[in-house]
N, C-alpha and C positions, 0 to 999 in steps of 0.2 A: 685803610687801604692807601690814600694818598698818602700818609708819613711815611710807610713802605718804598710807595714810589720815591720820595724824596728822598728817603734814606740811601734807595739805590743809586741815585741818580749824584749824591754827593760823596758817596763812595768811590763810586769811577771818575769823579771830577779831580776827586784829594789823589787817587791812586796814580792818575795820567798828569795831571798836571803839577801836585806836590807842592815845592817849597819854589817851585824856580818857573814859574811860566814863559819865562823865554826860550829854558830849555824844550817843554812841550810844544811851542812853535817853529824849533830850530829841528824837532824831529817828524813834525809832520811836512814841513819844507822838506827835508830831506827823502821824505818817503815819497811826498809829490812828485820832485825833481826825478826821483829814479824811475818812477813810474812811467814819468813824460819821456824821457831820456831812452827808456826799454820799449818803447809804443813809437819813437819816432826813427828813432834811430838803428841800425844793425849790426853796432858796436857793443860788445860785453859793458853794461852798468855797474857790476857787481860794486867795482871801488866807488859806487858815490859814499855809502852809508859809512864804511869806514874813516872813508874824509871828513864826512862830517861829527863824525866822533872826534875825532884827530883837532876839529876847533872848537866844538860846541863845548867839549870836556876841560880841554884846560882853560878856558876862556871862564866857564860857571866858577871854578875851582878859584881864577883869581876873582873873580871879582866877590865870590862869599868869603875869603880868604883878607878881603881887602874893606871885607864891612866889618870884620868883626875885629879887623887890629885895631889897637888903642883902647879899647876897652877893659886893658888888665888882667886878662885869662892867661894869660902866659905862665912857664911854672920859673919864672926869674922873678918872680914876686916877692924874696926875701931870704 
């Protein structure tokens, strides 16, 4: 029964957090902030989430983008 639990439990950890844990806190930030944002305010929120795709995305993109140059994956290898 407990490997069960723990099996669930590192399931959803691998599925939400993944390869990038910054990204996972850059989307619950995001979701916080809208939340706060739609609960304080009576201005339309809609656009937080897209904003925050707009840097969370290309920001992950360069920075795995920038771990894995130099390592010789390129197809200019010969």
């Amino acid at each position: 029964m407990i490997h069960a639990v723990k099996a669930f439990f590192a399931f959803w950890y691998d599925f939400i957090v993944g390869d990038d844990w910054q990204v996972a806190v850059a989307v619950v930030l995001a979701l916080a902030g809208t939340f706060w944002l739609a609960a304080t305010t009576a201005i339309p929120v809609w656009w937080v989430l897209p904003a925050a795709v707009a840097v969370v995305l290309p920001t992950s993109l360069w920075r795995a983008a920038r771990s894995t140059s130099g390592t010789g994956s390129g197809s200019d290898t010969g």
